[in-house]
N, C-alpha and C positions, 0 to 999 in steps of 0.2 A: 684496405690493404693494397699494396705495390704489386702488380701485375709486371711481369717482366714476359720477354719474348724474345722471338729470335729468327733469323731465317736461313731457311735449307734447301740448299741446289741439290736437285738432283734431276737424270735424264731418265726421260721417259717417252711410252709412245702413244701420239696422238694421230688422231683422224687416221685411223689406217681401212681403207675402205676402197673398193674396186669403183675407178671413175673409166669410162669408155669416152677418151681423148683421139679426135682427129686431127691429124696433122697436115699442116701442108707441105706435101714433096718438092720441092722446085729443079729443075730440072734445069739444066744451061749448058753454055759452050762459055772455058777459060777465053776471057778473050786476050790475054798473051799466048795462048800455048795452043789454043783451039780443042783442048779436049773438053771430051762430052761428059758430065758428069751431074751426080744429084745430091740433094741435102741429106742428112740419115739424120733418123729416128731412133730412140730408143729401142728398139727392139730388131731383134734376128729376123735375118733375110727371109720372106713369106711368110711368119709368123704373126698371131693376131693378138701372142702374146707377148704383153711389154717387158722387158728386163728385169725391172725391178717386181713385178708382180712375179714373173718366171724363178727368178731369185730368191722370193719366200715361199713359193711353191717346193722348189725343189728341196728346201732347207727344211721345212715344214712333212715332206715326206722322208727324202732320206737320213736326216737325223732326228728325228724326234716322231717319226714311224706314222705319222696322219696318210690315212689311206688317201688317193687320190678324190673319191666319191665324195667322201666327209668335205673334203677343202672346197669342191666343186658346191656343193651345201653352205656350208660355213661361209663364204663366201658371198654366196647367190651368182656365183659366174654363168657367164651365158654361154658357157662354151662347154662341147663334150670332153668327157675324159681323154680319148682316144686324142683330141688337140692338145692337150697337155701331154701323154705320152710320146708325142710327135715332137712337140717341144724341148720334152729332156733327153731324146733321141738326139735332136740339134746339137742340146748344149751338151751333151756326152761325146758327141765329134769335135767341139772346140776342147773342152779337158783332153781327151786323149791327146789332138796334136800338140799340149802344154806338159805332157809327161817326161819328154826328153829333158825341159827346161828343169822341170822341179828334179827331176835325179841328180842333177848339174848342180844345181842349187844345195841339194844334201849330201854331196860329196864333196864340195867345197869348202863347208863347215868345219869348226874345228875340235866338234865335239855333236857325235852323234846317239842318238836310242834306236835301239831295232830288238823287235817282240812278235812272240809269235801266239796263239792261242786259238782254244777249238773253236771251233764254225757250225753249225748246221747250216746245209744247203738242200732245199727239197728234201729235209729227212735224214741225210744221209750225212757222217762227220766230215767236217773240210778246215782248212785251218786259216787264220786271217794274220798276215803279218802291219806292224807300223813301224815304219822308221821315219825317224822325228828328228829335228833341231829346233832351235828357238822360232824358226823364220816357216820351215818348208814342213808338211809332215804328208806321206807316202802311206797308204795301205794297199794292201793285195788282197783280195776276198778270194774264198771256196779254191783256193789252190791247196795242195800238199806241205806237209813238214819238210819237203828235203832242201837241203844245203843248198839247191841251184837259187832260190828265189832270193836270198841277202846279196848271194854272185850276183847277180841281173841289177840289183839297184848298186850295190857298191863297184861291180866291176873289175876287171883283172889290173889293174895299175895302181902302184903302192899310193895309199893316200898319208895325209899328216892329220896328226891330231888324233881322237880316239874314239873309239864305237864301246858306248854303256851297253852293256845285255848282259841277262842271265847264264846260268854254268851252261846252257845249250850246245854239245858239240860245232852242231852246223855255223857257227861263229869262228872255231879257231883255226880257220883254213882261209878268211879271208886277207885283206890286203891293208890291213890298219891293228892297228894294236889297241888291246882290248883293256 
């Protein structure tokens, strides 16, 4: 009988495993300009953790909920929790100073989503907004239902295009059309 076949791309992931990479820093003087500078590495300023390993860490706890212990396991990392939480401490100061960009970015759009729904924070009810475009997408955790928090990301200045949301009052007071 005729044996037929075929073949099928698809992506996937390989070798994904913690290697401990030394790098060489080099260190110099521009010699047109004379300034003193060095080569950069993968990873955040004093940190021992690399970007990309820092980048599944954080992806690995804050969306898909792996305690930090587990990954520190799973892993076989040589490093304490407490350097990991110093790490996403780091890279939590670089996100913030990108917050202004990404409001910019989703009030530029010309067709936005913004949603609000309940939260538990330590127990107690809180509520979590997302506003969304194709490109940029925005949450607020453990803050309150009121009206200021769409003001704070949309802003007082008429925008174009339009905001998708629910029959939710706190929508019809802003500054785009719904």
């Amino acid at each position: 009988s005729k044996k037929d076949h075929y073949f099928r791309r698809v992506w996937d992931l390989t070798n994904q495993y913690v290697k401990d990479i030394t790098y060489c820093v080099v260190i110099g003087e521009c010699p047109q300009c004379g300034k003193r500078g060095k080569s950069e590495i993968s990873a955040l300023p004093r940190s021992i953790i690399g970007n990309r390993l820092l980048a599944h860490l954080a992806l690995s706890h804050y969306c898909h909920g792996i305690s930090v212990g587990t990954l520190v396991r799973q892993l076989n990392l040589k490093v304490s929790e407490g350097t990991i939480w110093n790490a996403f401490a780091a890279l939590g100061q670089i996100c913030f100073k990108a917050t202004d960009q990404l409001i910019e970015d989703f009030r530029s759009d010309l067709v936005r989503h913004a949603d609000e729904t309940t939260w538990r924070v330590d127990g107690k009810n809180a509520y979590t907004w997302i506003f969304a475009t194709l490109r940029t997408c925005l949450f607020l955790f453990g803050v309150s239902r009121a009206g200021i928090h769409p003001r704070k990301i949309l802003g007082r200045q008429p925008l174009s295009g339009y905001l998708v949301v629910d029959r939710y009052a706190a929508y019809n007071q802003l500054p785009v059309r719904l």
